[in-house]
C-alpha positions as CSV (number, residue, x, y, z in Angstrom):
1,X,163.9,110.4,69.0
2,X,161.2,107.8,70.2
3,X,162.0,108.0,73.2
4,X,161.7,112.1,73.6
5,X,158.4,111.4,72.0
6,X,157.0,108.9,74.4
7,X,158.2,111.6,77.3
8,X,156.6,114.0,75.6
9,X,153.5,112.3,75.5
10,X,153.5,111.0,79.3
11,X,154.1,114.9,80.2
12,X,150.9,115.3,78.2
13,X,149.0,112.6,79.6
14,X,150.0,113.7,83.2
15,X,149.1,117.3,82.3
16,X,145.8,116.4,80.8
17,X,145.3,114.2,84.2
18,X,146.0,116.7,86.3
19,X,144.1,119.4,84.6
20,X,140.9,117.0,85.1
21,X,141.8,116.2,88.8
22,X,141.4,119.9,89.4
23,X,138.7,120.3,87.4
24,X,136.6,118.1,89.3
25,X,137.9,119.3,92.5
26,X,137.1,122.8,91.5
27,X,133.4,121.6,90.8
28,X,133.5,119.8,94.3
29,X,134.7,122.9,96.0
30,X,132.3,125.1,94.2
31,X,128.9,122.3,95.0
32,X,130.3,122.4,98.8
33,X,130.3,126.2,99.1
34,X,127.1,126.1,97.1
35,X,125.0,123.7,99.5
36,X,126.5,125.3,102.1
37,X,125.1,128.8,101.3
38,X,122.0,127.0,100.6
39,X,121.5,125.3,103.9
40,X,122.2,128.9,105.4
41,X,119.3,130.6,103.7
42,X,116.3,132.1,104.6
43,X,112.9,131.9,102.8
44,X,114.0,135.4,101.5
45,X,116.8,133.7,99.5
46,X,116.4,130.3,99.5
47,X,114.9,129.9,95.6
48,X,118.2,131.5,94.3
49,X,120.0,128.9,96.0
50,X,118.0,126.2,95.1
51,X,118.4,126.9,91.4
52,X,122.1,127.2,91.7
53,X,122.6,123.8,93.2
54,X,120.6,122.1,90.4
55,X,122.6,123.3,88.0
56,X,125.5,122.1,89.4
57,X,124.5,118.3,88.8
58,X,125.7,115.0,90.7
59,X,128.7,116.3,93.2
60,X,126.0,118.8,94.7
61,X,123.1,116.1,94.5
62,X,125.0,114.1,97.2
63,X,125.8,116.9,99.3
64,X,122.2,117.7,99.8
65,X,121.6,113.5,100.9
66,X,124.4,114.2,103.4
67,X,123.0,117.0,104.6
68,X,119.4,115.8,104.8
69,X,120.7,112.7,107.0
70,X,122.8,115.1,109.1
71,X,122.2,118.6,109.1
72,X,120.5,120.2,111.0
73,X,116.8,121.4,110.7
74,X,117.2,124.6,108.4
75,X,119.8,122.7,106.1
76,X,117.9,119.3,106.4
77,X,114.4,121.3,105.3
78,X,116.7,123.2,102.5
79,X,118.4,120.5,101.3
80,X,114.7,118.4,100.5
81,X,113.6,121.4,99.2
82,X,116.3,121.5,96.6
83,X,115.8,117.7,96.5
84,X,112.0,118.1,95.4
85,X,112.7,121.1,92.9
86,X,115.3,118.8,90.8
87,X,112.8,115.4,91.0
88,X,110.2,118.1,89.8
89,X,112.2,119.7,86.8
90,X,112.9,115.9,85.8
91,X,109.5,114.2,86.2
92,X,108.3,110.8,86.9
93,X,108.7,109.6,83.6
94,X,112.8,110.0,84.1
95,X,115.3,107.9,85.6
96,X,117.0,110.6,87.6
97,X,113.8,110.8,89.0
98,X,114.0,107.0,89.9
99,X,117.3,107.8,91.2
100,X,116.5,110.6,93.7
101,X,113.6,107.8,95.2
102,X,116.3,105.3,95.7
103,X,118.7,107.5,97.3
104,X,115.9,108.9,99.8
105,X,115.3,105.2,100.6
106,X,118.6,104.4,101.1
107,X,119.0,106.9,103.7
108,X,115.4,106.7,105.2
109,X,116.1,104.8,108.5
110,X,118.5,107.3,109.2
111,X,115.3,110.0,108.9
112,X,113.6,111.8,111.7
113,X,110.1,110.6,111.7
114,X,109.1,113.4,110.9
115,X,111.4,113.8,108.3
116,X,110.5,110.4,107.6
117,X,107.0,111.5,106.2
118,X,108.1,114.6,104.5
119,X,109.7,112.6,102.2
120,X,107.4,110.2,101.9
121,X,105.1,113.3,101.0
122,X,107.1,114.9,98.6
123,X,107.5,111.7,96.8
124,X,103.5,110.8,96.3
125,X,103.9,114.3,94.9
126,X,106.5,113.7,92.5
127,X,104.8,110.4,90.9
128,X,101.5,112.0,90.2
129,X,100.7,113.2,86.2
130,X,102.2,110.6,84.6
131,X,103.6,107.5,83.6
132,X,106.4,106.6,85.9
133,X,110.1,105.6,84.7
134,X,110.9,101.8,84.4
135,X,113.3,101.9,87.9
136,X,110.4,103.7,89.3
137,X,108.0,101.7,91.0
138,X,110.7,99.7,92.6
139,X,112.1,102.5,94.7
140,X,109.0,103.6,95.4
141,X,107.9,99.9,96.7
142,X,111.5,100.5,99.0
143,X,110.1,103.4,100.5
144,X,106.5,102.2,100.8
145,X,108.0,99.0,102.6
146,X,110.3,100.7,104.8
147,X,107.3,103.6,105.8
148,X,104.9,99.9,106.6
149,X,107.6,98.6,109.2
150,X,107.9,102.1,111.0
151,X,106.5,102.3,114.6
152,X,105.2,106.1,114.0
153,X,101.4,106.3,112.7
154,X,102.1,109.3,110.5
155,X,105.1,107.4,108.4
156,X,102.5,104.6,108.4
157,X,99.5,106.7,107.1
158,X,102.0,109.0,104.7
159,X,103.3,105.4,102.7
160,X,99.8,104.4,102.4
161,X,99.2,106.9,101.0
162,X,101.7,107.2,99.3
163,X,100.7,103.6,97.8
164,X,97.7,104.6,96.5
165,X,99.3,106.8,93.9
166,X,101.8,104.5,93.0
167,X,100.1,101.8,91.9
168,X,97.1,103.8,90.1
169,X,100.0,105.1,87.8
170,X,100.4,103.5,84.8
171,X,103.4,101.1,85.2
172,X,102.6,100.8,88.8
173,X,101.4,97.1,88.6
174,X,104.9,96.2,90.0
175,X,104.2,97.6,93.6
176,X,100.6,95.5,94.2
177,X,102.4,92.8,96.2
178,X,103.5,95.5,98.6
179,X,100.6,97.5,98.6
180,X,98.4,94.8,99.8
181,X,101.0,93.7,102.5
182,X,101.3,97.8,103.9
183,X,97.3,97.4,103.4
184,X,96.7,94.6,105.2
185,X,98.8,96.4,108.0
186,X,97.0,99.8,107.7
187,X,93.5,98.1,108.3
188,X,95.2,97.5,111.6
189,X,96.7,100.8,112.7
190,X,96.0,102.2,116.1
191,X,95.6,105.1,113.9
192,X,92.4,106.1,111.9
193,X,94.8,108.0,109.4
194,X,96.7,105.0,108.7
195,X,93.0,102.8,108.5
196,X,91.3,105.5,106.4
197,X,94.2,105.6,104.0
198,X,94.1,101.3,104.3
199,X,90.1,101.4,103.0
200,X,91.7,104.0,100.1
201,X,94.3,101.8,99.1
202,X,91.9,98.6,99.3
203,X,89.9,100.6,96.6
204,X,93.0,101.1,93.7
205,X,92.6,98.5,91.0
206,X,94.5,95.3,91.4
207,X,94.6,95.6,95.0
208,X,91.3,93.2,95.9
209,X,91.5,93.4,99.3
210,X,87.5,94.5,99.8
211,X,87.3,91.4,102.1
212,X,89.3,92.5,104.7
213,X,87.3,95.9,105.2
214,X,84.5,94.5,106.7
215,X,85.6,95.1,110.4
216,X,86.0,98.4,109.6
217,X,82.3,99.0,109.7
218,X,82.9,99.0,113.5
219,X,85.1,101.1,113.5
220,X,85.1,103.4,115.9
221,X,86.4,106.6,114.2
222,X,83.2,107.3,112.2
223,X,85.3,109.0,109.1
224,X,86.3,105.0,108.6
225,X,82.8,104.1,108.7
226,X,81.7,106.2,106.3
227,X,85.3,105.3,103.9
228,X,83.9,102.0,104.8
229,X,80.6,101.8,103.9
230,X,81.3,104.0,100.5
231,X,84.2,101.0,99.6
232,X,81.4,98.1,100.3
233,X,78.3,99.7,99.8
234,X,78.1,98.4,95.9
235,X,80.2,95.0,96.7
236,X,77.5,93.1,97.2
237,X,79.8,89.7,96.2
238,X,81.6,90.9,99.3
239,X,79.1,91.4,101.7
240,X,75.7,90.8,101.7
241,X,72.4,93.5,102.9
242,X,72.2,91.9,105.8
243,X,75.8,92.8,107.1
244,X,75.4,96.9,106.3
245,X,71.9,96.8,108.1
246,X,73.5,97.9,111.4
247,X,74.9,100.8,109.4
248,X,70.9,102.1,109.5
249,X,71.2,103.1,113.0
250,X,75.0,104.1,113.4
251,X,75.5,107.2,115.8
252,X,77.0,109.3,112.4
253,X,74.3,110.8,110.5
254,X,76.8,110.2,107.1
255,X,77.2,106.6,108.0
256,X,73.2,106.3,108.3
257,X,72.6,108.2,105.1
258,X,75.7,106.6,103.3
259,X,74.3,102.8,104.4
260,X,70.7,103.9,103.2
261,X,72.0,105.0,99.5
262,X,74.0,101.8,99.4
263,X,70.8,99.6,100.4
264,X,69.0,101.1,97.6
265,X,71.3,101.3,95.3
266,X,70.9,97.6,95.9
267,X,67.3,97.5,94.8
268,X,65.9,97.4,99.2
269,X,62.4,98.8,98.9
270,X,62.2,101.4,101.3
271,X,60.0,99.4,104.2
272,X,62.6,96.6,103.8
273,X,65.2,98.6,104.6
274,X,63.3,100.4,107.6
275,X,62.5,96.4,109.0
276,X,65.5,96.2,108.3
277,X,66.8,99.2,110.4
278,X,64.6,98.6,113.2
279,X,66.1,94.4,113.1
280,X,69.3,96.1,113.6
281,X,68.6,98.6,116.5
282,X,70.8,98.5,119.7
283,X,67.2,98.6,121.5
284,X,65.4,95.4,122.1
285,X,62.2,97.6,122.2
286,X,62.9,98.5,118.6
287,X,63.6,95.5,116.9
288,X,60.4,93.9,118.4
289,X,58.6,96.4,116.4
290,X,59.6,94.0,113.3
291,X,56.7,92.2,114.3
292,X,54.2,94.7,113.3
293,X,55.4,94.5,110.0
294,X,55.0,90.9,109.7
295,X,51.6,90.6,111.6
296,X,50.3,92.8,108.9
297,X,52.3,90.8,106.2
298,X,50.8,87.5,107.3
299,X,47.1,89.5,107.9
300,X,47.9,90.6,104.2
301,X,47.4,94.3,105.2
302,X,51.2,95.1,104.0
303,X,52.0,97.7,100.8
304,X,51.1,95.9,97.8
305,X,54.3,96.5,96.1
306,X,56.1,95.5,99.0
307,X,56.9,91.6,99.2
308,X,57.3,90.9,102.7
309,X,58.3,87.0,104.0
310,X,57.2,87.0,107.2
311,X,59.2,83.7,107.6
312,X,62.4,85.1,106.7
313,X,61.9,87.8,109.5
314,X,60.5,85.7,112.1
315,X,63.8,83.2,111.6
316,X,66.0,86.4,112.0
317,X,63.9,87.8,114.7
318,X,64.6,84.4,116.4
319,X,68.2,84.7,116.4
320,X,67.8,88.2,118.5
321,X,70.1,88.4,121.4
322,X,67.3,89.6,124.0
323,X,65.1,86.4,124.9
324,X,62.0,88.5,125.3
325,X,62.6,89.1,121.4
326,X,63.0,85.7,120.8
327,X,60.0,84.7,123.3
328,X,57.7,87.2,121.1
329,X,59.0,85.7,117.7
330,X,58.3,82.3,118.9
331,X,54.6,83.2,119.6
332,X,54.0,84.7,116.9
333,X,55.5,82.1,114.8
334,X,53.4,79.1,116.2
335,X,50.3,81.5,116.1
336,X,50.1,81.2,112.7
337,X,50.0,78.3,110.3
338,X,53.9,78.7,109.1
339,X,55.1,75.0,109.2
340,X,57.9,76.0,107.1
341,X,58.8,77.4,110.9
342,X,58.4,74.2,112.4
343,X,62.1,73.2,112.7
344,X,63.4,76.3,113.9
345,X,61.1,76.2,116.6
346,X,62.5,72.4,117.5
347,X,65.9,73.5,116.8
348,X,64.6,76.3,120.0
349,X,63.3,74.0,121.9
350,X,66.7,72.0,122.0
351,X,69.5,74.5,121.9
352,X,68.0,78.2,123.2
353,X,70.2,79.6,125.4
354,X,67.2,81.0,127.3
355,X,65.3,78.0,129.8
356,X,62.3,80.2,129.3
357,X,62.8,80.3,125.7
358,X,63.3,76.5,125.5
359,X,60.2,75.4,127.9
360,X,57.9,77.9,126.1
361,X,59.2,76.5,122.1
362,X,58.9,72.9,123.3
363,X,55.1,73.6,124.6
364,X,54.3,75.5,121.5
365,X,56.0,72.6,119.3
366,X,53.5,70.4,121.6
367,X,50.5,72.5,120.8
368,X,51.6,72.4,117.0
369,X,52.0,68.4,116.8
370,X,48.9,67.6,119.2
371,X,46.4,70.1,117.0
């Protein structure tokens, strides 16, 4: 009698076995026909399609990866469209979520490039709006790593960007040791995408890479300059007046107004920063005009509420690269009785680039000392 029992019950288990083995088949038959029809469709149809596959839960989810990797255009566009509607239902707060990001940076090397940034797009899109699930950030920090060692400037510029949302997201704290290293890189793009999304990202919180911005005020794609000059313009622990002065006579009208608001949102007086803008002028002409401020500084004929040290400017003015600058500095500096000026006239005398410059500082150091 046991032993018709424990047939019995191994014909059950078998039956129950093989009743699941063909379930699951059935449901990897019906998610193959399904992702097929989907990677067929038109725009006309393609929604219906899409919602179908979600519902049909993991054996269809790694159909789509397949086909992303391999299909070709219209199934690869299809299947990350059916991709993004499923990480959107879910949310960032979820861990299938977190799951669909690993799997996409799994396969990303295998990615077109411009595939490549699709994904990299749909993802900064996904992780906006809220807090993001605990497996999160680390995929995202996969994908933002593997888009910083790409070749192509768009994949570059797209995980830049896509590091700036990350890490303003609460829980995103993880990923600040690889968004300053993608930074770091981005500030030295080829591309001005890739650098303007670097000064972005050098901005999030946590980040502190302000410091390494300060080339960028050279930049020669002027939307840099101006992303530039907005980052530093009130980081005045990073950079001092004197090194946004040049910004005063940039060949970008925003840059010049951008580098004036920042000035006096520094507290410049408005005939500093003018010196200033003329000190800074790619024209030697110009900058001697520096001089007029100072002559009537030291005749005492300057605005009263302006406080004008004509031996601060005269010391700058002596450092100018065009030695008939430096020559009319010099004179003006021995003219009058500034012997705080004395040893930068010796220091002249001694080191100027300029024999003219020299010969004419150590006569007027003569002059000074025989008087």
């Amino acid at each position: 009698m046991r032993s018709i029992r424990r047939i019995a019950f191994g014909l059950l288990v078998l039956v129950l076995a093989g009743a699941g083995v063909a379930y699951l088949e059935r449901s990897r038959i019906q998610a193959w026909h399904t992702v097929r029809s989907l990677c067929r469709a038109d725009e006309a149809d393609r929604e219906e399609w899409i919602d179908r596959v979600a519902a049909l839960g993991e054996p269809a989810r790694e159909m789509l990866f397949d086909r992303l990797a391999t299909g070709e255009d219209r199934a690869a566009d299809n299947s990350l469209a059916a991709i993004d509607h499923i990480a959107r239902v879910h949310g960032p707060g979820h861990a299938k979520t977190a799951d669909l990001v690993r799997r996409l940076a799994d396969q990303f090397e295998t990615l077109s490039p411009g595939r490549q940034t699709q994904v990299l797009q749909r993802v900064r899109d996904w992780l906006t709006g809220g807090p993001l699930a605990d497996p999160l950030p680390d995929a995202a920090c996969r994908l933002i790593t593997e888009a910083g060692r790409s070749p192509e400037t768009t994949v570059q510029a797209a995980g830049l960007d896509l590091a700036c949302i990350v890490v303003k997201q609460p829980g995103g704290e993880i990923s600040l040791p690889v968004a300053r290293e993608v930074a770091r890189a981005g500030i030295r793009s080829p591309s001005p995408d890739a650098r303007l999304h670097a000064v972005r990202l050098c901005l999030a919180p946590g980040v502190g890479l302000l410091d390494q911005l300060v080339g960028l005020l050279r930049d020669p794609c002027p939307v840099v300059r101006r992303a530039t000059i907005l980052a530093l313009g009130s980081a005045d622990q990073v950079i001092g007046e004197d090194g946004i002065l040049a910004g005063l006579n940039d060949t970008d009208a925003d840059v010049r107004r951008l580098t004036q608001i920042a000035l006096e949102g520094r507290g410049m007086k408005s005939e500093h920063i003018e010196m200033g803008r003329l000190l800074t002028h790619p024209r030697a002409g110009e900058r001697l005009h520096v001089l007029d401020h100072v002559y009537e500084a030291i005749r005492g004929q300057g605005t009263a509420e302006v406080d004008i040290d004509p031996g601060l400017w005269l010391r700058r003015l002596s450092h100018d690269p065009s030695p008939a600058v430096r020559v009319a500095a010099l004179r003006l500096m021995c003219k009058q009785n500034l012997v705080d000026l004395n040893d930068r006239i010796d220091q002249m005398a001694r080191t100027d680039d300029s024999p003219t410059v020299c010969q004419l500082a150590q006569f007027y150091l003569t002059t000074r000392v025989t008087r």
